[in-house]
MIMILUM-902502 format. One record per residue: x, y, z of N, C-alpha, C in turn. Coordinates in steps of 0.05 Angstrom, whole numbers, plus 5000, padded with zeros to 4 digits. Atoms other than C-alpha are relative to their C-alpha. Last residue first. Example, Ala and Ser with C-alpha at 12.3 -4.5 7.8 and 13.67 -1.06 7.14 Angstrom:
498449764999527349795143498550225014
501849765000524649105156501850245000
This chain:
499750315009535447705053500250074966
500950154985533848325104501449614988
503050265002535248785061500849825022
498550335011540949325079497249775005
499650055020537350085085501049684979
497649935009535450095150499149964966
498450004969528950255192502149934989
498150235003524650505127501749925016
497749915000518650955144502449715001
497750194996511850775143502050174991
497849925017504651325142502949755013
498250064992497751225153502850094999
498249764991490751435135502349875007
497050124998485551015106502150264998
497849784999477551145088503149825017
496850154989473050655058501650255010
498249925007464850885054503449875013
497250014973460250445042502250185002
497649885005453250555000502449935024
501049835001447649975013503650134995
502049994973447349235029500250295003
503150064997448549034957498350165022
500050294998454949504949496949905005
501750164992456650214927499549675003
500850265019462950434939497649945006
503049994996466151164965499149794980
501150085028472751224975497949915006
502850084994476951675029499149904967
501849985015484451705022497349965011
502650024993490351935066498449934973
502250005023497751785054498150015020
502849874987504051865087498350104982
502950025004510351445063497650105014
501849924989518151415060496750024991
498949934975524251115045498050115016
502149824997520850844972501249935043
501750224969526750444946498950265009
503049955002528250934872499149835029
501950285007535750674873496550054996
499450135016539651294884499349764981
498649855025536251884897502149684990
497049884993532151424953500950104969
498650165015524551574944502749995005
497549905007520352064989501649714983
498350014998512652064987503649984997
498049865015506652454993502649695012
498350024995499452124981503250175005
497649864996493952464975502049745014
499050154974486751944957503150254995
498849964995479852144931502849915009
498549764980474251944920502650104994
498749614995469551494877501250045023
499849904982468950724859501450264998
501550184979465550344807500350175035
500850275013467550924758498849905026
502450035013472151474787499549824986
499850255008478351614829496750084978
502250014999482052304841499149724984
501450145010488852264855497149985001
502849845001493852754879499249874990
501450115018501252514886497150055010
502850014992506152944927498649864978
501950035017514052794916496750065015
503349954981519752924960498949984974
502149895015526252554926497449965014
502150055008532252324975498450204976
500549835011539152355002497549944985
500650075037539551925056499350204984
501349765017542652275126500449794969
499649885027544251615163498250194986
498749804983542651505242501850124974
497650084984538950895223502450205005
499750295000535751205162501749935019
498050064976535052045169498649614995
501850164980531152185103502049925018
498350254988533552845066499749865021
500950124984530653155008501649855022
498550174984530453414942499649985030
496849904994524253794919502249805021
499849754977516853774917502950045000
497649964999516153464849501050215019
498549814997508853354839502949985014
496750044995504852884801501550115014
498349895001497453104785502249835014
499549714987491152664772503250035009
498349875016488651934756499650305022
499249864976484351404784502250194982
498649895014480051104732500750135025
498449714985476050544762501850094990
496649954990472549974725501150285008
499149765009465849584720502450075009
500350005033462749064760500750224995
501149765008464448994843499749974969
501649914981466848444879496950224990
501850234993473348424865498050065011
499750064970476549094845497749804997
502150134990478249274773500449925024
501050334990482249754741498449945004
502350074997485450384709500549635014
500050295004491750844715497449855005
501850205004493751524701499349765001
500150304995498952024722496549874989
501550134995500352774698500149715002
500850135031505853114709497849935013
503750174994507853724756500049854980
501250065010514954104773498049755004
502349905011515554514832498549854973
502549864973522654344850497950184990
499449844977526254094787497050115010
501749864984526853594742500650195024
500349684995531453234698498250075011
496849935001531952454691501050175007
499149845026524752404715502849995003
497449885004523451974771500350044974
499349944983515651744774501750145015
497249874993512751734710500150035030
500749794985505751314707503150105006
497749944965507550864656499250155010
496750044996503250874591499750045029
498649995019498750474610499250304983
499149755017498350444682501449974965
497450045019495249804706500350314992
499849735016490749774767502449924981
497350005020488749124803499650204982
499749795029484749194861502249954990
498949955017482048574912501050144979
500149795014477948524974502550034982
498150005015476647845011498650274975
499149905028471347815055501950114994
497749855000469947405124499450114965
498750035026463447135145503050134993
501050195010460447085216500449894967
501050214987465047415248498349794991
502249924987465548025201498949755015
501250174981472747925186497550075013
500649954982475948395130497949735012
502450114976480548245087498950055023
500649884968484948715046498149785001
502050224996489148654975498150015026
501650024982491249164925498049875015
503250244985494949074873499950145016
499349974974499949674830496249785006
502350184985501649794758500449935034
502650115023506450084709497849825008
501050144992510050574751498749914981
502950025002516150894722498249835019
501450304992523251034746496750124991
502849894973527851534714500449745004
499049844978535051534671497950105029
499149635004531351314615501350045016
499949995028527850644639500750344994
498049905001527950334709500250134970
498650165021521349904717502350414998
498449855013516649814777501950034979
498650175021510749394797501650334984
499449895033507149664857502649874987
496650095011505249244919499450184970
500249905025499849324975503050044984
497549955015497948915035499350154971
500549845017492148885086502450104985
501950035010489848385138500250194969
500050315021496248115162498250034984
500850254981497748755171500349864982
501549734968500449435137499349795014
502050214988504948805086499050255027
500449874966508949255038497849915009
502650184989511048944972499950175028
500349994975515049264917498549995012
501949984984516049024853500750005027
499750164974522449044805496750075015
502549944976523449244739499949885017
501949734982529549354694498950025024
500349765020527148884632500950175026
497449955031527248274677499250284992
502150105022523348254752502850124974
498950025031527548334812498949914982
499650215019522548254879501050164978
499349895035523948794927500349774983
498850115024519048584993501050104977
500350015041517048895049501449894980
498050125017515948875126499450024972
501250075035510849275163502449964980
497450145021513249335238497350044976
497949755012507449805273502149894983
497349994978503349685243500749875019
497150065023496849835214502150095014
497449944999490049805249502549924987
497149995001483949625218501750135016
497149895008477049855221501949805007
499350235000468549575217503950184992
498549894991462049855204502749865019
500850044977458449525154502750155016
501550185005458349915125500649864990
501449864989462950565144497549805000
502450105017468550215131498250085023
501849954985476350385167497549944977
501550075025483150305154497249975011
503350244997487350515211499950054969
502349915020495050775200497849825014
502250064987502550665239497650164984
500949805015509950575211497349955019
501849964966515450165220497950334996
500749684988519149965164498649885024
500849974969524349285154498250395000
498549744987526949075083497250065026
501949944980526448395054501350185017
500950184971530548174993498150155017
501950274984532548444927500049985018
499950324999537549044911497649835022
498950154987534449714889499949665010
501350174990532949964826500849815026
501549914965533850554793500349755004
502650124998539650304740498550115029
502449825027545350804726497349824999
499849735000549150484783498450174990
498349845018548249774772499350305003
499449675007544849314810502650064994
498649704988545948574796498950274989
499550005017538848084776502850295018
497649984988536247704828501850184981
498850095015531047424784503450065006
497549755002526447414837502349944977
498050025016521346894823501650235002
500249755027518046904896502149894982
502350275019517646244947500550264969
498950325011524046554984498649874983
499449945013519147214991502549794981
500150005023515246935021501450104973
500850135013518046605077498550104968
497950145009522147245087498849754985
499849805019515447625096502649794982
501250115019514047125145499850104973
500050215010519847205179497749854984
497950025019520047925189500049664984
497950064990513047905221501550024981
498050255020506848125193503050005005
496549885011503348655251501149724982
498049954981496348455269502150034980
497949955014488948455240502950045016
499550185022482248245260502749984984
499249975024479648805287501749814975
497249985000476748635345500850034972
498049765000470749005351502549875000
500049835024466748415314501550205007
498250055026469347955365500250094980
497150084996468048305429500949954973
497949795001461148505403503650005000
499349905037459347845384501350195006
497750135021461647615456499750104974
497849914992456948115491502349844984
499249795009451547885450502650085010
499850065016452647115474500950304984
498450115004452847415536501549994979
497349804997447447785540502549864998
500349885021443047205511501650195001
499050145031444646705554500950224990
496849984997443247235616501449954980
498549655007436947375580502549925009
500549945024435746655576500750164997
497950145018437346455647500150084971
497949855000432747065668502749744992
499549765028427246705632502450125011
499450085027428746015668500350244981
């Protein structure tokens, strides 16, 4: 009877493990991206030349990243499809959606103004599965003013500053993430066997408030529309929580597989 028990018991452990190391997360198909994006107010609105902004529907990368927590201990994979969304918003602006899994999407809110593109805000959503509970993670940042992104004029080497604050579910109080801009220099992204002409960028961010670190992003934009052709980012962030400090770190990078939406 006792070695029935222990066996039980290994078992049973052996299965938590299994399920807590799985990660919980898989690649978001083209078609579900489509489903949502059909449910979206797009306003559909024609591009125009002198407007950044590229046309609506569901565009195709491919890309690969973990996501990772140091407490409870606990990662992600990302990729390799990661579908996205250009919702048309009025004034201009449009949002873009990029699904890393099922478990972890992020979207900035864009707007065409001057001869640039600004950012005026960006979510952040993630779930993680600890078998016996799951949690839902939340950031909403607003940039006011705009965080410049395409200047009208610029050249290779120049630097602005960015700013933007929030809140993350979960947590009290609010995060200031801010720091340098930079304008590495034109650019050119091979798309489906097309030379795109592009904008290199590096973005440098230091966070602070509820949550500290760090995060480098660099990437490339198309010269004509602002659609973000490319992406490689690292951050580490550091949060306290009930059951003690955690750290988040996230590495990855996507690339765009054509240029013609999806829908």
């Amino acid at each position: 009877m006792i070695a029935g028990v222990i066996v039980s018991l290994l078992v049973a452990g052996g299965a938590f493990v299994f399920l807590w190391q799985g990660n919980g997360a898989h690649e978001v198909s083209v078609r579900e991206a489509r489903r949502r994006y059909d449910r979206s107010a797009s306003s559909n609105q024609p591009v125009t030349p002198e407007v950044l902004r590229p046309a609506a529907g569901v565009y195709v990368y491919r890309g690969s990243g973990n996501e990772a927590l140091t407490l409870p201990p606990k990662d992600h994979a990302q990729g390799p499809q990661m579908p996205a969304t250009v919702t048309s918003r009025a004034g201009n602006c449009w949002t873009f959606r990029i699904d890393y899994s099922s478990a972890h999407w992020q979207q900035w809110t864009y707007c065409s103004t001057d001869g640039g593109l600004v950012e005026v805000g960006d979510q952040t959503f993630e779930t993680w599965d600890f078998v016996f509970t799951t949690y839902d993670s939340s950031t909403t940042l607003t940039c006011d003013p705009p965080a410049v992104l395409i200047r009208a004029s610029m050249r290779a080497g120049d630097a602005w500053h960015q700013s933007c604050r929030g809140t993350t579910s979960g947590t009290t109080g609010e995060t200031v993430t801010s720091g340098p801009f930079t304008f590495i220099g034109d650019a050119v992204v091979k798309v489906a066997g097309t030379r795109v002409p592009a904008y290199h960028f590096r973005q440098v961010r230091t966070l602070r408030g509820t949550q500290n670190g760090t995060q480098t992003v660099e990437l490339w934009l198309d010269r004509k529309t602002g659609l973000m052709l490319r992406n490689a980012r690292t951050q580490t962030v550091h949060t306290d929580t009930p059951i003690g400090p955690s750290t988040y770190t996230e590495h990855g990078t996507f690339q765009i597989t054509s240029l013609a939406p999806q829908g």
